[in-house]
C-alpha positions in Angstrom: 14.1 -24.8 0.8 15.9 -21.7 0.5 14.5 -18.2 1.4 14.6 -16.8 -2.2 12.4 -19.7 -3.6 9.7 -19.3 -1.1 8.8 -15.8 -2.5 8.0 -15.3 -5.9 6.7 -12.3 -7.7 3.4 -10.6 -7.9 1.7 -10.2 -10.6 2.9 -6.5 -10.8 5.7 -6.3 -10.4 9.1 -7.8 -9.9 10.7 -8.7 -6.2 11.4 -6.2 -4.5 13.3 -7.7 -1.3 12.2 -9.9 1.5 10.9 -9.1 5.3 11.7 -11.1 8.0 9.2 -11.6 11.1 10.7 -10.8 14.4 9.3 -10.9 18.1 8.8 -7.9 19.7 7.7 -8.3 23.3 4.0 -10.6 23.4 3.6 -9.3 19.6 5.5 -10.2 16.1 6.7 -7.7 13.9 8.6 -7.5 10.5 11.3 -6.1 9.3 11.7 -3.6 6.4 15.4 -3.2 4.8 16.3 0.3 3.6 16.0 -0.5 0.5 12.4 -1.9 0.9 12.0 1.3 2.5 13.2 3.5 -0.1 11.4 1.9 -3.0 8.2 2.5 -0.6 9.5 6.2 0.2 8.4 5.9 3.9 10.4 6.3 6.7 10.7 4.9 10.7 7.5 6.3 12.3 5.4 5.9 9.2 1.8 4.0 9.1 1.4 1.2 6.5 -2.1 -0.2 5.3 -2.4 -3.9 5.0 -4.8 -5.2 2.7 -5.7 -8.7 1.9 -4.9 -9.6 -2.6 -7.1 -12.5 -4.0 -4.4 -14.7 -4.0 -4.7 -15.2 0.0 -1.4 -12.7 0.2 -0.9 -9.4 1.9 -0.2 -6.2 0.4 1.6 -3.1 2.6 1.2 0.3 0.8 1.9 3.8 2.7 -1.8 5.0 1.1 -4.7 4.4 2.5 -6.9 2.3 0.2 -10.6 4.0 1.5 -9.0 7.3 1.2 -8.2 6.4 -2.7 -11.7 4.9 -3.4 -13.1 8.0 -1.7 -11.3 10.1 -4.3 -12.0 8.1 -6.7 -16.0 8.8 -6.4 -15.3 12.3 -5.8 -13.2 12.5 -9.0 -16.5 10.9 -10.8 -18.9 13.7 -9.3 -16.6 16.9 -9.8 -16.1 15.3 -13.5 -19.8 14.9 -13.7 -20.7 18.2 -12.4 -18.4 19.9 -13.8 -20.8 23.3 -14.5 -22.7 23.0 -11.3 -19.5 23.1 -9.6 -18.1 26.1 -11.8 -21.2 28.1 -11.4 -21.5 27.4 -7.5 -17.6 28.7 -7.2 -18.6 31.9 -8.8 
């Protein structure tokens, strides 16, 4: 079985590109092309969040998915209190 046909598509998006798991030391790591990289626009050094999909797969994103949901609620209340807020910033 080739490499190509073990990776398909999410539901998305297309393909992007492929990572390959390395050893590092006791640990495993993988390994991001530059292209990977550059569709992800993040850079040696930076922190990726794992989180787990519903089809039992991974997904790596450079944002931090409590950070977003946090937003999200606070988005809800400042649209929601919209005059309360306005009249406490006066």
């Amino acid at each position: 079985m080739s490499e190509r046909s073990k990776i398909a598509p999410d539901t998305r998006g297309r393909l992007i590109g492929t990572v390959e798991i390395k050893k590092i030391g006791n640990s495993s790591g993988i390994i991001l092309s530059k292209d990977v990289m550059a569709r992800m626009n993040v850079s040696v050094g930076d922190t990726l969040y794992a989180t787990l999909t519903p089809d039992g797969g991974v997904r790596l994103t450079p944002h931090d998915p409590d950070f977003e949901k946090a937003m999200e609620v606070a988005r809800r209340g400042m649209k929601r209190y919209h005059n309360a807020l306005a009249e406490l910033a006066k």
